[in-house]
PQR file with spaces between the fields and no chain letter, atoms N, CA, C, O and H, PARSE charges and radii, in Angstrom:
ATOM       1  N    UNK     1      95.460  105.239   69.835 -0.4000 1.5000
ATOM       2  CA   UNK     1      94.757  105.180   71.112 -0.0000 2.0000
ATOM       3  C    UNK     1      93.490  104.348   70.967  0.5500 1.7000
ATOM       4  O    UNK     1      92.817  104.548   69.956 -0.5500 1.4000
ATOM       5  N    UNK     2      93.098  103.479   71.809 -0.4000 1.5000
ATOM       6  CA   UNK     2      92.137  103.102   72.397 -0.0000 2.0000
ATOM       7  C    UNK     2      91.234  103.759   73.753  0.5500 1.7000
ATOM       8  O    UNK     2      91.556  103.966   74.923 -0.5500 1.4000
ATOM       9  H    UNK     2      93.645  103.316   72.630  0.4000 1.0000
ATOM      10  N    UNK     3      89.580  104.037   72.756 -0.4000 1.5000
ATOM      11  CA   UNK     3      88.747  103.895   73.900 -0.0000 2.0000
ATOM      12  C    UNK     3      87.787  103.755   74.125  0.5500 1.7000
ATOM      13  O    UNK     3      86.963  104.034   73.253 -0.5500 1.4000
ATOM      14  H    UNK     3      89.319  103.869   71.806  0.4000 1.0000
ATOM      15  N    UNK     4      87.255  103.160   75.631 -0.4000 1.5000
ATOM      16  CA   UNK     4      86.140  102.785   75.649 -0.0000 2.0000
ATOM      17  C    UNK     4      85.151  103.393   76.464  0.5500 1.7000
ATOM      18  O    UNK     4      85.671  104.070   77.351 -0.5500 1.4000
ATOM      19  H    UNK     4      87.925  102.934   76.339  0.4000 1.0000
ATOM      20  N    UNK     5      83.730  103.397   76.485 -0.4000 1.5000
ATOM      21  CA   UNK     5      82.805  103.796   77.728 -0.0000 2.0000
ATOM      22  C    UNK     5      82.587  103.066   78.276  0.5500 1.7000
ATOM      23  O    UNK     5      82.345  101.929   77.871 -0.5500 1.4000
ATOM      24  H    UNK     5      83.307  102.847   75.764  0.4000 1.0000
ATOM      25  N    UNK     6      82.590  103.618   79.958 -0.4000 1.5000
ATOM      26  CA   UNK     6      82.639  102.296   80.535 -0.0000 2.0000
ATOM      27  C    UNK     6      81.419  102.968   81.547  0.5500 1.7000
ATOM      28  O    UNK     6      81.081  102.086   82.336 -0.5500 1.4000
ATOM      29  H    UNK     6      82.787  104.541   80.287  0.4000 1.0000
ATOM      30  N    UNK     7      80.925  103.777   81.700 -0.4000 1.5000
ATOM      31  CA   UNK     7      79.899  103.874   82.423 -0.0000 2.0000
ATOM      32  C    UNK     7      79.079  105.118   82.664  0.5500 1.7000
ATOM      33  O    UNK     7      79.915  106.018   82.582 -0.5500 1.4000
ATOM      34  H    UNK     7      81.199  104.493   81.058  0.4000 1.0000
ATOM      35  N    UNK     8      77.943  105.651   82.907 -0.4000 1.5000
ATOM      36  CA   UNK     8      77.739  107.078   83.050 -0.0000 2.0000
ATOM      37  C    UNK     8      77.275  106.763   84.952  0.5500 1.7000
ATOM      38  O    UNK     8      76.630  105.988   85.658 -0.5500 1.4000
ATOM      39  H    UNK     8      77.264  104.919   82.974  0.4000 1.0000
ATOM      40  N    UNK     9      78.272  108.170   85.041 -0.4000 1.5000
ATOM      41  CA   UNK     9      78.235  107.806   87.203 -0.0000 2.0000
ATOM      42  C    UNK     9      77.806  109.475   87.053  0.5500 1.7000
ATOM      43  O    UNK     9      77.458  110.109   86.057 -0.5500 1.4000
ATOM      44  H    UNK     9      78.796  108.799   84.468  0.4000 1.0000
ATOM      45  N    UNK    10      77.994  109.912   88.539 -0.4000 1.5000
ATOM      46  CA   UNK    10      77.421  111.606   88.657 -0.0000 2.0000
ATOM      47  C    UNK    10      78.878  111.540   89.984  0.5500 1.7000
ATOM      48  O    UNK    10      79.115  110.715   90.866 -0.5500 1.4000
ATOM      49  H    UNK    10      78.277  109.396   89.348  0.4000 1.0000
ATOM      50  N    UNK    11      79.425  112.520   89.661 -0.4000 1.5000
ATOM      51  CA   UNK    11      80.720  113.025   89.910 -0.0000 2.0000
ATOM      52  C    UNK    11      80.678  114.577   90.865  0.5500 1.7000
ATOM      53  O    UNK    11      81.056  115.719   90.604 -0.5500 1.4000
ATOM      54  H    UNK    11      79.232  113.190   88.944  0.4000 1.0000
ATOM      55  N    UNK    12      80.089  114.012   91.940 -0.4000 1.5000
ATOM      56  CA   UNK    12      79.432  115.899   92.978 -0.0000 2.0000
ATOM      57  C    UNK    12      77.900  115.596   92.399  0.5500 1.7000
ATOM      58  O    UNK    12      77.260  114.545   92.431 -0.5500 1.4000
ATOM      59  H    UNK    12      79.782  113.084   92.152  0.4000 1.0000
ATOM      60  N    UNK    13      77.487  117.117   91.768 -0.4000 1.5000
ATOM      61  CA   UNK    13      76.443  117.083   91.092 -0.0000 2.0000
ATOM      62  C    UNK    13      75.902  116.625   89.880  0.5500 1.7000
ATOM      63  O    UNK    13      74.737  116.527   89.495 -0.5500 1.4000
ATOM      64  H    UNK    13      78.007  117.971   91.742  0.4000 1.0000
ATOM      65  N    UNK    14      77.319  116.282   89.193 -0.4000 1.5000
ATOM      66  CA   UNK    14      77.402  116.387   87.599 -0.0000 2.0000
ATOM      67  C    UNK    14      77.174  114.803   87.384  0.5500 1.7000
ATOM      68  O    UNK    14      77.712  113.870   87.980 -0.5500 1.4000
ATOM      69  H    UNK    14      78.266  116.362   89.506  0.4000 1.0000
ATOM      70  N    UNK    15      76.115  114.784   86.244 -0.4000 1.5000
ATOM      71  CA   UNK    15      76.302  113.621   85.878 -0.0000 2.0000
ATOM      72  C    UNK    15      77.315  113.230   83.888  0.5500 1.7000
ATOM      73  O    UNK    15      77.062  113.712   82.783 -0.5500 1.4000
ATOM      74  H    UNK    15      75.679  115.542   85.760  0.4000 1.0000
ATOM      75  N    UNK    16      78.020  112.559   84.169 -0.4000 1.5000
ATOM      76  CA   UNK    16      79.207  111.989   83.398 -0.0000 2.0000
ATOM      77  C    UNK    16      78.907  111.166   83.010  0.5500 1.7000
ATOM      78  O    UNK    16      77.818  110.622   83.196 -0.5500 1.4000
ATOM      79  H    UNK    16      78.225  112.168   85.067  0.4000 1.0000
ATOM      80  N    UNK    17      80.533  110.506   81.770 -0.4000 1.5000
ATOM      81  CA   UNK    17      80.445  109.394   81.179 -0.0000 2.0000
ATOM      82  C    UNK    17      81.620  109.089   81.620  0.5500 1.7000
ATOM      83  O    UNK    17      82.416  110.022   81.723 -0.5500 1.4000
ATOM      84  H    UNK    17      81.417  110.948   81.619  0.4000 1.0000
ATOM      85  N    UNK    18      82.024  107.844   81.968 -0.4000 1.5000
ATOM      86  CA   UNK    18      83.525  107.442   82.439 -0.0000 2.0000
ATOM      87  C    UNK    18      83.996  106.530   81.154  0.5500 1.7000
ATOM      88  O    UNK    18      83.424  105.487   80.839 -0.5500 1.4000
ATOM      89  H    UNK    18      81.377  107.086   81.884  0.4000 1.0000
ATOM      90  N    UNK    19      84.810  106.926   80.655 -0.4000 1.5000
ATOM      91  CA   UNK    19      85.833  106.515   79.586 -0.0000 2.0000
ATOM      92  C    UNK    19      87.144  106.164   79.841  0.5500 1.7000
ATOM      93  O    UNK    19      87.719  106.819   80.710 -0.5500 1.4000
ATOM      94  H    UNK    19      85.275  107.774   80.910  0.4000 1.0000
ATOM      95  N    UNK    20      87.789  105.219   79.245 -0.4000 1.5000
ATOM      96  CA   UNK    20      89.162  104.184   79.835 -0.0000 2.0000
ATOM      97  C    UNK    20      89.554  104.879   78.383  0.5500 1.7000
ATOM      98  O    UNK    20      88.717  105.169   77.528 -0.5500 1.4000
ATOM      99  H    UNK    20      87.322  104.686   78.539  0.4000 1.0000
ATOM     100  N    UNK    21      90.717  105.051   78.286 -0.4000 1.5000
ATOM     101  CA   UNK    21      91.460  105.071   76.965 -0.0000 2.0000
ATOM     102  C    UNK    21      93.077  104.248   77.757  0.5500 1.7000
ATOM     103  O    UNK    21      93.342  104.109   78.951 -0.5500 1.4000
ATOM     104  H    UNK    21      91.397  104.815   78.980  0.4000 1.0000
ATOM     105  N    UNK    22      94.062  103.755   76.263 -0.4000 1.5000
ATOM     106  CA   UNK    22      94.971  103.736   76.131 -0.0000 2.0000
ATOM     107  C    UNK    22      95.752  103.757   75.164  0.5500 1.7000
ATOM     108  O    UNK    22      95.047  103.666   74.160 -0.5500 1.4000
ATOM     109  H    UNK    22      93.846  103.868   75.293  0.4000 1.0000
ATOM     110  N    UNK    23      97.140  103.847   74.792 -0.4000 1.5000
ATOM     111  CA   UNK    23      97.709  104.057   73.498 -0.0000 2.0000
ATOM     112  C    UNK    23      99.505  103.797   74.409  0.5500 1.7000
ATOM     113  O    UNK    23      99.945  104.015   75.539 -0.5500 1.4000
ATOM     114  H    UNK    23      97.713  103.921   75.608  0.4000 1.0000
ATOM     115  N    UNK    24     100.016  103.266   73.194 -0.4000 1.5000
ATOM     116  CA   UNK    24     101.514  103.183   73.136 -0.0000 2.0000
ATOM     117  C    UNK    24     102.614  102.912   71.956  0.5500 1.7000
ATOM     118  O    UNK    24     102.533  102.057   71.074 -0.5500 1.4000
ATOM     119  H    UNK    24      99.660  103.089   72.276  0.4000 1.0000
ATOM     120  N    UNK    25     103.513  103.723   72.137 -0.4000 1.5000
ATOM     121  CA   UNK    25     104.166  104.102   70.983 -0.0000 2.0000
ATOM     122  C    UNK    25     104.483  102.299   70.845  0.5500 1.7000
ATOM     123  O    UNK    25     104.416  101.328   71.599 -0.5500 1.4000
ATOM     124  H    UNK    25     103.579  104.418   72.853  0.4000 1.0000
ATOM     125  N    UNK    26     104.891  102.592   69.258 -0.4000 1.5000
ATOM     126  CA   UNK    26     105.051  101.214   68.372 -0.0000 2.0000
ATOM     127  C    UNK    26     106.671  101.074   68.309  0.5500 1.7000
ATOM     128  O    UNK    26     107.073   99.930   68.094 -0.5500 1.4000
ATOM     129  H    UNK    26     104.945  103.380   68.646  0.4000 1.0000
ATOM     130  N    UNK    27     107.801  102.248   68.494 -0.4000 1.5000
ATOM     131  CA   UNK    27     108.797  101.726   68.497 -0.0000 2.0000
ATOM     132  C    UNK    27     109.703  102.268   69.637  0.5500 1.7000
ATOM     133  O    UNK    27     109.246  102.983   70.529 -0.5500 1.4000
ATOM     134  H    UNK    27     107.474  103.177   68.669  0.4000 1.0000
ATOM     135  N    UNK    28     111.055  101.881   69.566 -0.4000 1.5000
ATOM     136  CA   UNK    28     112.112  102.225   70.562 -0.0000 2.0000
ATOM     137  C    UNK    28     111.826  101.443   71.371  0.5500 1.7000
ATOM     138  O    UNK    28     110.721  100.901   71.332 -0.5500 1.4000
ATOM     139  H    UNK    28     111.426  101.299   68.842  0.4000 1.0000
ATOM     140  N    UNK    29     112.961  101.088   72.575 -0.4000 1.5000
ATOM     141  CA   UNK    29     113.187  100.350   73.653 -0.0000 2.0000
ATOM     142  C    UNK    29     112.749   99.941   74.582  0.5500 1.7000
ATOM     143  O    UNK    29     112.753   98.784   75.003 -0.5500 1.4000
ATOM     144  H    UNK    29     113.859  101.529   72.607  0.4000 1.0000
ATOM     145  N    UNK    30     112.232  101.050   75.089 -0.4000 1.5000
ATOM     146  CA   UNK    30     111.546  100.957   76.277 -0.0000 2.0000
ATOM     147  C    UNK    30     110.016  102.109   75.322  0.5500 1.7000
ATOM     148  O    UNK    30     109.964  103.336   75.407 -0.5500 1.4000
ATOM     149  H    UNK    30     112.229  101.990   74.747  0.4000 1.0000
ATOM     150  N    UNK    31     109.388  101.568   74.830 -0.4000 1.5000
ATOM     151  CA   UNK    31     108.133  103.010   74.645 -0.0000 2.0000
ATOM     152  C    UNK    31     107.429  103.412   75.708  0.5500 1.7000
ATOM     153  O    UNK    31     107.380  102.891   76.823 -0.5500 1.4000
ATOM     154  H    UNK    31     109.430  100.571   74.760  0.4000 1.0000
ATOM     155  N    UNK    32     106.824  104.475   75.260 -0.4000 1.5000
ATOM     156  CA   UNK    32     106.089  105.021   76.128 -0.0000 2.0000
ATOM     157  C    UNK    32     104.461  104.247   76.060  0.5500 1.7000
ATOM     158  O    UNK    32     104.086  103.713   75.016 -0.5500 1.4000
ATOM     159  H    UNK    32     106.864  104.898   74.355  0.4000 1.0000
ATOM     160  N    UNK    33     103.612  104.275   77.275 -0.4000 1.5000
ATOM     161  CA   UNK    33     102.713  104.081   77.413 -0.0000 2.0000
ATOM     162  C    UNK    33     101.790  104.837   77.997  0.5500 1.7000
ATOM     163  O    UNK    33     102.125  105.292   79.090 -0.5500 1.4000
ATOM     164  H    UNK    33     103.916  104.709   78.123  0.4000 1.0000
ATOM     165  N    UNK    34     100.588  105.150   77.555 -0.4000 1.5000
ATOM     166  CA   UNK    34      99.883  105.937   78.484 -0.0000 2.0000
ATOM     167  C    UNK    34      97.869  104.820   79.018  0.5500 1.7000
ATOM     168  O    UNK    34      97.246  103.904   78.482 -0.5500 1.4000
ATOM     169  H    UNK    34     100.316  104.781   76.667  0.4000 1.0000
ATOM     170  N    UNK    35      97.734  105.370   79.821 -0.4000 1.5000
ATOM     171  CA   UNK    35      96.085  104.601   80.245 -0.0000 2.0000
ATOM     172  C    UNK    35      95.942  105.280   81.059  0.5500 1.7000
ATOM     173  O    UNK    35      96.781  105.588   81.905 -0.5500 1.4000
ATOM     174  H    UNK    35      98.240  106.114   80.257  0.4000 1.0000
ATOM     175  N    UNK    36      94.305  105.835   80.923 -0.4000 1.5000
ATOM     176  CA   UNK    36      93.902  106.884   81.732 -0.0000 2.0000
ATOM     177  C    UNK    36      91.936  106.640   81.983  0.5500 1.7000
ATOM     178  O    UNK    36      91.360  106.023   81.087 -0.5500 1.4000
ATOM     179  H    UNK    36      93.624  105.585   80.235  0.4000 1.0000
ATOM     180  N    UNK    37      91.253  107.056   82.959 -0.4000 1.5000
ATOM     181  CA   UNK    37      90.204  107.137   82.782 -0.0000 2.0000
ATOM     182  C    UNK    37      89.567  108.113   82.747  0.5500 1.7000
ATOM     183  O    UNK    37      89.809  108.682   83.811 -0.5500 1.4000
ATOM     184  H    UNK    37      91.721  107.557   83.687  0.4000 1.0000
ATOM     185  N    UNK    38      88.590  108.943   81.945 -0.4000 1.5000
ATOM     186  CA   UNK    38      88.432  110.442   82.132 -0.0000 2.0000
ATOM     187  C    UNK    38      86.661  110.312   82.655  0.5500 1.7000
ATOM     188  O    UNK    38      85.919  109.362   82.409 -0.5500 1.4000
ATOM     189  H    UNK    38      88.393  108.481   81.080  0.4000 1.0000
ATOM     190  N    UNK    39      86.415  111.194   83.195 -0.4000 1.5000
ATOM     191  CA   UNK    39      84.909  111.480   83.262 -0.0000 2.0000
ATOM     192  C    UNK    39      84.268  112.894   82.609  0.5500 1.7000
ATOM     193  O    UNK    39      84.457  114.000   83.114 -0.5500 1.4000
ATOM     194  H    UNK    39      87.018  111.966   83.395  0.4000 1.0000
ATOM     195  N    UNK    40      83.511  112.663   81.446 -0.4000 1.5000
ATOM     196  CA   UNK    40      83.138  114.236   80.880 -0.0000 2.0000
ATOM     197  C    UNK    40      81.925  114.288   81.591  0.5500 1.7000
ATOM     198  O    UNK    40      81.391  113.368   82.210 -0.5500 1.4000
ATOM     199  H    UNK    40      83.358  111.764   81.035  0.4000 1.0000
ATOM     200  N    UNK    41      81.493  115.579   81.431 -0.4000 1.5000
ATOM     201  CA   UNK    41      80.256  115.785   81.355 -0.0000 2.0000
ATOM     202  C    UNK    41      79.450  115.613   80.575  0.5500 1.7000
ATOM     203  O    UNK    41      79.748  115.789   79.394 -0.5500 1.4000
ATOM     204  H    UNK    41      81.927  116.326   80.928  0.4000 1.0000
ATOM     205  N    UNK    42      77.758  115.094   81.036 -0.4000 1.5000
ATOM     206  CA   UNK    42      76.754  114.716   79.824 -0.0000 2.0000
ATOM     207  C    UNK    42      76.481  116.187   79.522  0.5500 1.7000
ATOM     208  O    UNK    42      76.583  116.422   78.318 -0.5500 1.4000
ATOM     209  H    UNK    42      77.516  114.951   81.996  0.4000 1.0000
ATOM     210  N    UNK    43      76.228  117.026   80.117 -0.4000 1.5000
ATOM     211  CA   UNK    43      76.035  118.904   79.962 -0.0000 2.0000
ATOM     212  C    UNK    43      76.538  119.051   78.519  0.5500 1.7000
ATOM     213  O    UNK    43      76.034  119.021   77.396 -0.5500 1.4000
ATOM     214  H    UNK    43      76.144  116.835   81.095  0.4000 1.0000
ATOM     215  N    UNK    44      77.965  119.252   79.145 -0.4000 1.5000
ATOM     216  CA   UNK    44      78.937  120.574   78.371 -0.0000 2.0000
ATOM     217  C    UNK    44      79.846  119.868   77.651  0.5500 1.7000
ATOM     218  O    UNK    44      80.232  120.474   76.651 -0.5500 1.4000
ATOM     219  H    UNK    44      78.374  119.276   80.057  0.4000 1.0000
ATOM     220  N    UNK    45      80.400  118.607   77.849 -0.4000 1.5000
ATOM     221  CA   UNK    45      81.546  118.172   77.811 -0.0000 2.0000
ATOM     222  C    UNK    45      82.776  118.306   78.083  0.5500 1.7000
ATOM     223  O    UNK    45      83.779  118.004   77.437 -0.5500 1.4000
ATOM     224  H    UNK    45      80.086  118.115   78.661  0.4000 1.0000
ATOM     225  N    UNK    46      82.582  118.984   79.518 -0.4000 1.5000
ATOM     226  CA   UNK    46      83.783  119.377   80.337 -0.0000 2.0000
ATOM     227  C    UNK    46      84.618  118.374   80.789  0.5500 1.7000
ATOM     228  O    UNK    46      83.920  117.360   80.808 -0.5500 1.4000
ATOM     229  H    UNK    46      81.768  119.229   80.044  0.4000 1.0000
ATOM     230  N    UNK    47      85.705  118.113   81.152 -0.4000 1.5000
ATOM     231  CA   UNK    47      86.394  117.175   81.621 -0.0000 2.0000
ATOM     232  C    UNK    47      85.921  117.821   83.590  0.5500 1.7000
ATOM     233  O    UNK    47      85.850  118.978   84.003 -0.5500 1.4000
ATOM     234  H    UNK    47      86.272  118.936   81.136  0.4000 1.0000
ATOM     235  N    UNK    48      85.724  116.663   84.254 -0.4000 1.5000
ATOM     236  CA   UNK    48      85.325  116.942   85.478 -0.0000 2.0000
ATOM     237  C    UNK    48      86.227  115.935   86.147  0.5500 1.7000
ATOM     238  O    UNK    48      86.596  116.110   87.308 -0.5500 1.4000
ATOM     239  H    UNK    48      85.782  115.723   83.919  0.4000 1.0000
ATOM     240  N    UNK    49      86.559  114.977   85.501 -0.4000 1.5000
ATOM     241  CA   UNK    49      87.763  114.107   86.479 -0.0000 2.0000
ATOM     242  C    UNK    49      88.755  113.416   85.734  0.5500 1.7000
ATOM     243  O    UNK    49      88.350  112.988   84.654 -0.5500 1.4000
ATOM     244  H    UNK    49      86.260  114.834   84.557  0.4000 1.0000
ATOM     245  N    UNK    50      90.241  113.131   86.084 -0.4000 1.5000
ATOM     246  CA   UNK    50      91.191  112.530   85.063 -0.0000 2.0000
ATOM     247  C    UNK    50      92.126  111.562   86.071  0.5500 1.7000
ATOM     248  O    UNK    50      92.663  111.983   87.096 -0.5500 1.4000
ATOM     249  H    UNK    50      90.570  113.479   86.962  0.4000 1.0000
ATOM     250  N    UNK    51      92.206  110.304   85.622 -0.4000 1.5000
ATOM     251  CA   UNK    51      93.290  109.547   86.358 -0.0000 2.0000
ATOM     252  C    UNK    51      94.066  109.127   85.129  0.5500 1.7000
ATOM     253  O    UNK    51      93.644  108.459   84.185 -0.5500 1.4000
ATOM     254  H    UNK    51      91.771  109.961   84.789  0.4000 1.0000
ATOM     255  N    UNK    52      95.293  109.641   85.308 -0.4000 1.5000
ATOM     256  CA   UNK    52      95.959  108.907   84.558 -0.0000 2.0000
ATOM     257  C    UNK    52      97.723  108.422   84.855  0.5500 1.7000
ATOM     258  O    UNK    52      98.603  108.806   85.624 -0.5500 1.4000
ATOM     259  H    UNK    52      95.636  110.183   86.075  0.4000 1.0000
ATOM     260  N    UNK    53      97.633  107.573   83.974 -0.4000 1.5000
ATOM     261  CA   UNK    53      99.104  106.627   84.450 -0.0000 2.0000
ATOM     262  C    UNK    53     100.171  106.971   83.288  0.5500 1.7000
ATOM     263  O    UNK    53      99.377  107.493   82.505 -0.5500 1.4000
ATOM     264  H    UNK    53      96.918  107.260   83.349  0.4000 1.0000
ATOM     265  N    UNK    54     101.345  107.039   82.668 -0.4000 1.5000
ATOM     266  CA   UNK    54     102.244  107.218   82.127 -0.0000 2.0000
ATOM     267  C    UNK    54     103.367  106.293   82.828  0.5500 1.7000
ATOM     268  O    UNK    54     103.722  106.361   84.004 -0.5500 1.4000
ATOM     269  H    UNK    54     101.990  106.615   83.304  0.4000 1.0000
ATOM     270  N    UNK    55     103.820  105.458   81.884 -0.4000 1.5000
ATOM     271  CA   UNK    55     105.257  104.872   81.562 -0.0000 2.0000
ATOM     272  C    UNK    55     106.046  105.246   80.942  0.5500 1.7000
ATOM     273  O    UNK    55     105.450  105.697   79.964 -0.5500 1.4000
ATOM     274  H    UNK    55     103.531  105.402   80.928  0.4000 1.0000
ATOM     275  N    UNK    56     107.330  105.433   80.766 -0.4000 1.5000
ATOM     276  CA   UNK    56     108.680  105.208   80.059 -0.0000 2.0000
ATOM     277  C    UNK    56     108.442  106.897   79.403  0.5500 1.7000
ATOM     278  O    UNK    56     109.309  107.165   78.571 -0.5500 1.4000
ATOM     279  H    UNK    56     107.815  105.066   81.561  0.4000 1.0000
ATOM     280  N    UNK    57     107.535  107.915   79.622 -0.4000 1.5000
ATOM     281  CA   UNK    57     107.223  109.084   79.263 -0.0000 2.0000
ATOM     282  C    UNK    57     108.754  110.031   78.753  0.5500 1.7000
ATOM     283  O    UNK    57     109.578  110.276   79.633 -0.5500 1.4000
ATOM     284  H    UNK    57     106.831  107.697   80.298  0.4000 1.0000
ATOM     285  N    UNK    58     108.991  110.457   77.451 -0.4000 1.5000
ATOM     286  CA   UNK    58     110.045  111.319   77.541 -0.0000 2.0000
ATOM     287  C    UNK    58     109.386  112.668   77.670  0.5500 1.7000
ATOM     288  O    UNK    58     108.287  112.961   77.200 -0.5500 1.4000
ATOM     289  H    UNK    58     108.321  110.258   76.736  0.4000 1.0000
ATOM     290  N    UNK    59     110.318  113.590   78.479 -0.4000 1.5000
ATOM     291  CA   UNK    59     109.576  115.058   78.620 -0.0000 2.0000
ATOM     292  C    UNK    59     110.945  115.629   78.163  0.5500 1.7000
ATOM     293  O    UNK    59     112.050  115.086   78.163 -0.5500 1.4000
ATOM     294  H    UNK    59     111.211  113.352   78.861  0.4000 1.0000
ATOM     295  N    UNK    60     110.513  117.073   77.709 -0.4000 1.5000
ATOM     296  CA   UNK    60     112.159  117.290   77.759 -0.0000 2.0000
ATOM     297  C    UNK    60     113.041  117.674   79.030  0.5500 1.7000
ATOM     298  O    UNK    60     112.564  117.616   80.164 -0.5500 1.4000
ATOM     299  H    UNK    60     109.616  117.514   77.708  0.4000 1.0000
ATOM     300  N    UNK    61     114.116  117.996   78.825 -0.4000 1.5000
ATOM     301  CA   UNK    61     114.880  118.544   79.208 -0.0000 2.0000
ATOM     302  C    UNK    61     115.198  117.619   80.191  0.5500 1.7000
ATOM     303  O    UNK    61     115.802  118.091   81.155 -0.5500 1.4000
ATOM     304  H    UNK    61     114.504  118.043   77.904  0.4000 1.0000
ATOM     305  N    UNK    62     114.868  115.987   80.220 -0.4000 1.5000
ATOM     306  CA   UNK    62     114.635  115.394   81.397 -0.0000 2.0000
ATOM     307  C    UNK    62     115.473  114.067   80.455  0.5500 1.7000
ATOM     308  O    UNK    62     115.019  113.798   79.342 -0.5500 1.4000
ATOM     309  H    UNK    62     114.378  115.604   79.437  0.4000 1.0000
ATOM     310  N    UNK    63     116.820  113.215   81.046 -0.4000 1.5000
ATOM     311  CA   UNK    63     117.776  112.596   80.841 -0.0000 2.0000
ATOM     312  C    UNK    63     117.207  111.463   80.413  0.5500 1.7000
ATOM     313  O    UNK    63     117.739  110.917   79.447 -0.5500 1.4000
ATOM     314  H    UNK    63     117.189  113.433   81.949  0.4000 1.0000
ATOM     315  N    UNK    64     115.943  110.809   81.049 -0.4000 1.5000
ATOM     316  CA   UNK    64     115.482  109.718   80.719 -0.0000 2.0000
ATOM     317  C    UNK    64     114.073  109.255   80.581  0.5500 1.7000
ATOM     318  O    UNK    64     113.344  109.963   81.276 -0.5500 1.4000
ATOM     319  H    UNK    64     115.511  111.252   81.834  0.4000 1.0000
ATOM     320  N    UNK    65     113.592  108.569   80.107 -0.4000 1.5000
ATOM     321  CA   UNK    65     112.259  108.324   80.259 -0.0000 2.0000
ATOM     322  C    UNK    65     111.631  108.880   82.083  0.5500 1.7000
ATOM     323  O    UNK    65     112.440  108.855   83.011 -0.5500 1.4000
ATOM     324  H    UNK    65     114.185  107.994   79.543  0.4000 1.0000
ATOM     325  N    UNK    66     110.481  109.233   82.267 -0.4000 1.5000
ATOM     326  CA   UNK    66     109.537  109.523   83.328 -0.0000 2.0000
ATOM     327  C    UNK    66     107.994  108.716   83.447  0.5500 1.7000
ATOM     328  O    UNK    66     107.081  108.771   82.622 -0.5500 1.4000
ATOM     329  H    UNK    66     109.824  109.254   81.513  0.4000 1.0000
ATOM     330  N    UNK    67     108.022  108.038   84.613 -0.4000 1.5000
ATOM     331  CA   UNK    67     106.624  107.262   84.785 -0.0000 2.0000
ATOM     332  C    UNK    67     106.412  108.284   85.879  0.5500 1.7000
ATOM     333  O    UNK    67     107.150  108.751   86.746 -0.5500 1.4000
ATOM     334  H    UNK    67     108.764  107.994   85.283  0.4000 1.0000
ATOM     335  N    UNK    68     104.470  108.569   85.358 -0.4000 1.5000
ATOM     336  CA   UNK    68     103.901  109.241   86.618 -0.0000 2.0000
ATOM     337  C    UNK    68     102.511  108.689   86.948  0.5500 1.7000
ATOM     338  O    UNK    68     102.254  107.534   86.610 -0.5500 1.4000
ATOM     339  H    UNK    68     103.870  108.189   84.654  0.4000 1.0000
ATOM     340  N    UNK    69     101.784  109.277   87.454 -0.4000 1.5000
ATOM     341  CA   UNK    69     100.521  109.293   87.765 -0.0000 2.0000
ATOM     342  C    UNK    69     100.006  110.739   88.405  0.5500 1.7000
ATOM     343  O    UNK    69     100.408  111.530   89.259 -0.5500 1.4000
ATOM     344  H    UNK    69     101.992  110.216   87.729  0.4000 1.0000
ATOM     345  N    UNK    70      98.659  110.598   87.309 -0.4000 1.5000
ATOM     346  CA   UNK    70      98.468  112.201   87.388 -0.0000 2.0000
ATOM     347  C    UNK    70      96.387  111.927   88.111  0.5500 1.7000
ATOM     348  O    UNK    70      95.484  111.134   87.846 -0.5500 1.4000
ATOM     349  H    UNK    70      98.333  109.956   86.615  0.4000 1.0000
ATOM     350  N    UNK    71      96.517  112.852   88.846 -0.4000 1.5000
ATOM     351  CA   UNK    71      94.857  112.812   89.385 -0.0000 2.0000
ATOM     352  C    UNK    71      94.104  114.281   89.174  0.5500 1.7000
ATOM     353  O    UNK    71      94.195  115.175   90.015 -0.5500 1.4000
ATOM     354  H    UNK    71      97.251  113.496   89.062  0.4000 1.0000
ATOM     355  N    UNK    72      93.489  114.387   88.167 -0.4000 1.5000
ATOM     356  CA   UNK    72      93.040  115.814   88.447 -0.0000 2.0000
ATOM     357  C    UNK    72      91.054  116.082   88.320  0.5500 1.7000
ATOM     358  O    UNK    72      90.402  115.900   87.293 -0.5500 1.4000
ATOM     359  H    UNK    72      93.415  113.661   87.483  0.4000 1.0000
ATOM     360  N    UNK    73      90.536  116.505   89.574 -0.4000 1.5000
ATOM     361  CA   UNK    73      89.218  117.199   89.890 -0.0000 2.0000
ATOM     362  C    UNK    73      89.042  118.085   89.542  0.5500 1.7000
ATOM     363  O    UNK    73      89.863  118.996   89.647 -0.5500 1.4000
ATOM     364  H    UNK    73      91.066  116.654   90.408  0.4000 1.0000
ATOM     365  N    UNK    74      88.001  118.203   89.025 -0.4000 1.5000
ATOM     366  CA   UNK    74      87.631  120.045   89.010 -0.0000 2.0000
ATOM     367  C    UNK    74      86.819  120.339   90.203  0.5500 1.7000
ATOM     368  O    UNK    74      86.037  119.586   90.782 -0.5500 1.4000
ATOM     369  H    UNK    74      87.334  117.463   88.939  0.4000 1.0000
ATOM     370  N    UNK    75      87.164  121.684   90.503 -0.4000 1.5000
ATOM     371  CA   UNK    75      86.325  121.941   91.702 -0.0000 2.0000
ATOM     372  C    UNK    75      85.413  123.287   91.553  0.5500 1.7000
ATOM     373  O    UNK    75      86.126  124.194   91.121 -0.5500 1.4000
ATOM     374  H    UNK    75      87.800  122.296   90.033  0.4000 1.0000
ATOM     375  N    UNK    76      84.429  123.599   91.712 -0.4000 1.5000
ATOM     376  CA   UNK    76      83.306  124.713   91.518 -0.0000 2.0000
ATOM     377  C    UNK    76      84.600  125.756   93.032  0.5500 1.7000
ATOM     378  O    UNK    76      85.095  125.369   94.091 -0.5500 1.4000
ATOM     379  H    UNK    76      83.850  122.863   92.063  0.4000 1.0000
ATOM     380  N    UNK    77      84.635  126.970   92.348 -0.4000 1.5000
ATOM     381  CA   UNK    77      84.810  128.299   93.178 -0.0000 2.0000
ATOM     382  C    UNK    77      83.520  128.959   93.399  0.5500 1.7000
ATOM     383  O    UNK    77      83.466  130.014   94.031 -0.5500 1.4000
ATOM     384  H    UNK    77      84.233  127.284   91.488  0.4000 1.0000
């Protein structure tokens, strides 16, 4: 995997670091790929935001590779 910082933003209240990573397998046909950007917290080091992308993904029980895209917030209750 590769990654980088790419910026400190404030995410609601929280102020963060926004980080790009990526990584992909080295063999088979089609590999998998992943690239994502995360935002931690400068606090705690909580994860407070996640975008991420997936190619050619094997999961199980699942016939063939899976591409997704995943978005996840945290939200204060």
């Amino acid at each position: 995997f590769e990654f980088k910082l790419m910026a400190e933003e404030k995410i609601g209240d929280v102020d963060t670091l926004r980080i790009r990573g990526s990584g992909k397998e080295t063999e088979g046909v089609n590999p998998a790929e992943h690239k994502f950007t995360i935002w931690i917290s400068k606090t705690d080091g909580a994860m407070i935001q996640l975008e991420s992308k997936w190619d050619n993904a094997p999961f199980p029980g699942v016939s063939s590779p899976v591409s997704a895209t995943i978005k996840i917030t945290k939200v204060d209750s």
